[in-house]
C-alpha positions as CSV (number, residue, x, y, z in Angstrom):
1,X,19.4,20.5,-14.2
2,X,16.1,21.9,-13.7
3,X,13.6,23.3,-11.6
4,X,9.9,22.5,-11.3
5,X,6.6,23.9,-9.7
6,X,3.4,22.3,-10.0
7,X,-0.1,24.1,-10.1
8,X,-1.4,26.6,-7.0
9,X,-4.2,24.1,-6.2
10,X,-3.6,23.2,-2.3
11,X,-5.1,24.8,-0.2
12,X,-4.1,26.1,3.5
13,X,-4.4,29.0,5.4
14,X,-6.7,31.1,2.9
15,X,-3.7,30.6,0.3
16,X,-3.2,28.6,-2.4
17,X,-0.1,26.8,-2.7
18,X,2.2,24.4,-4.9
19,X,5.2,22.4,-4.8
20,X,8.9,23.2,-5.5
21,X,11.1,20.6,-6.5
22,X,15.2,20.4,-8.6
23,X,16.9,17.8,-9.8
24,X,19.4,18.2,-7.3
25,X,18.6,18.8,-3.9
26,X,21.8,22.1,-4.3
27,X,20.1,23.9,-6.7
28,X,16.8,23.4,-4.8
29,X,18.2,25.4,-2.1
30,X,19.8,27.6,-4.4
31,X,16.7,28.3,-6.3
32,X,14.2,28.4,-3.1
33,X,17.1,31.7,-1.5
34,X,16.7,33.2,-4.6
35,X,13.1,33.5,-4.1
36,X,13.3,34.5,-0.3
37,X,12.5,31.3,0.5
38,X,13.3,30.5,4.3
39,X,15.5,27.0,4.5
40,X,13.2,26.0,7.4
41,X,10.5,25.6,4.9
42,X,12.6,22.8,3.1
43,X,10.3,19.6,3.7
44,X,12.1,16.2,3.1
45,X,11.7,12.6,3.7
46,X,10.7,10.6,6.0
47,X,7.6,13.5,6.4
48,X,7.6,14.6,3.0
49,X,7.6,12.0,-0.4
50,X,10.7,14.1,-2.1
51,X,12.5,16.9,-1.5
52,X,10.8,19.7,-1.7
53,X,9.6,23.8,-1.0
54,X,5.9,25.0,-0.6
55,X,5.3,27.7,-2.6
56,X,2.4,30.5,-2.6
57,X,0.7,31.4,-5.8
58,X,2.7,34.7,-5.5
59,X,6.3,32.6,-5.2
60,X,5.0,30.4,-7.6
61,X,4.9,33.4,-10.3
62,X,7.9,34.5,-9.3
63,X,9.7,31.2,-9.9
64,X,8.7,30.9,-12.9
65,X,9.1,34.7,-14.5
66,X,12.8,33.2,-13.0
67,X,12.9,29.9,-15.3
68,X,11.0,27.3,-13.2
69,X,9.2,24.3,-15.4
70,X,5.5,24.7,-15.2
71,X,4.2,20.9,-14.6
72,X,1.1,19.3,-14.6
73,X,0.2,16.9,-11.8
74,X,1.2,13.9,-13.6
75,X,4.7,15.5,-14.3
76,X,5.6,16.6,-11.2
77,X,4.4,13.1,-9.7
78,X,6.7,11.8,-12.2
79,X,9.7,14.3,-10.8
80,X,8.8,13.3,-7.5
81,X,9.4,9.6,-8.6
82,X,12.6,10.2,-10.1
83,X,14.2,11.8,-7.3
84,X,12.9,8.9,-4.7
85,X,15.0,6.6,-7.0
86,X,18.0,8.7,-7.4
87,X,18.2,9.2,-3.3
88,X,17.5,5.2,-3.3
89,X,20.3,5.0,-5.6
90,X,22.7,7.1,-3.2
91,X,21.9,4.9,-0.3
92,X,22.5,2.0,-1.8
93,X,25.9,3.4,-3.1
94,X,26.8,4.6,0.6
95,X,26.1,1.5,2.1
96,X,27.5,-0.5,-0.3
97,X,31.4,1.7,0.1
98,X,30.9,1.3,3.8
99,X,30.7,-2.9,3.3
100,X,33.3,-2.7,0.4
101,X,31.5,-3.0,-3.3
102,X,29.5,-0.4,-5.4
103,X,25.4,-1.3,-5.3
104,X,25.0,-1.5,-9.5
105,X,21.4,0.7,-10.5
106,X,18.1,0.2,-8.6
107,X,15.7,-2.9,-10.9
C-alpha cells in the first residue's frame, strides 16, 4: 500500500497547499498522525471526491522525506479515481450481504 501527495499548487490562506491521499483509508490516518496531522482535517465524501488530507508545502516535504509518492496531477486524479471505485465496490458488497448475495466487480 502506498501513500501519495500531489504538487503545492492550491492556494488558500497565503499558503500553498496539496492533497494527501493512501490506498487504504487506515493507513491514511496512520500516515496523516505521523505527520501531526489533526483527524478533523480528514475531508471525505459526499464534500470531498476521495478520501483525503490537505497538506501545506511544509507537510508536504515532510511526507515525502517519510516515503510519500510524489504525483503529478494526472496521477493523483487517477488515485483519486481508483479509490471512488474501490469505496463503490464496498457498498455494493455491503448492500448486497444485507439482501443475501455478493455484488461481483463494478463494469
Amino acid at each position: 500500500m502506498a501513500v501519495y501527495v500531489d504538487a503545492a499548487i492550491w492556494y488558500r490562506a497565503g499558503r500553498k497547499w496539496c492533497h494527501l491521499l493512501a490506498d487504504d483509508t487506515d493507513q491514511l490516518h496512520r500516515f496523516a498522525a505521523l505527520l501531526g496531522i489533526r483527524r478533523a482535517s480528514f475531508q471525505d465524501q459526499p464534500k470531498a471526491s476521495a478520501p483525503h488530507y490537505d497538506l501545506t508545502a511544509f507537510e508536504r516535504s515532510r511526507a515525502l522525506a517519510l516515503g510519500a509518492i510524489a504525483c503529478n496531477r494526472q496521477q493523483i486524479v487517477t488515485v483519486k479515481r481508483r479509490l471512488r471505485r474501490g469505496a463503490a465496490i464496498i457498498s455494493r458488497n455491503a448492500i448486497g450481504r444485507l439482501s443475501g448475495f455478493q455484488a461481483g466487480p463494478a463494469e
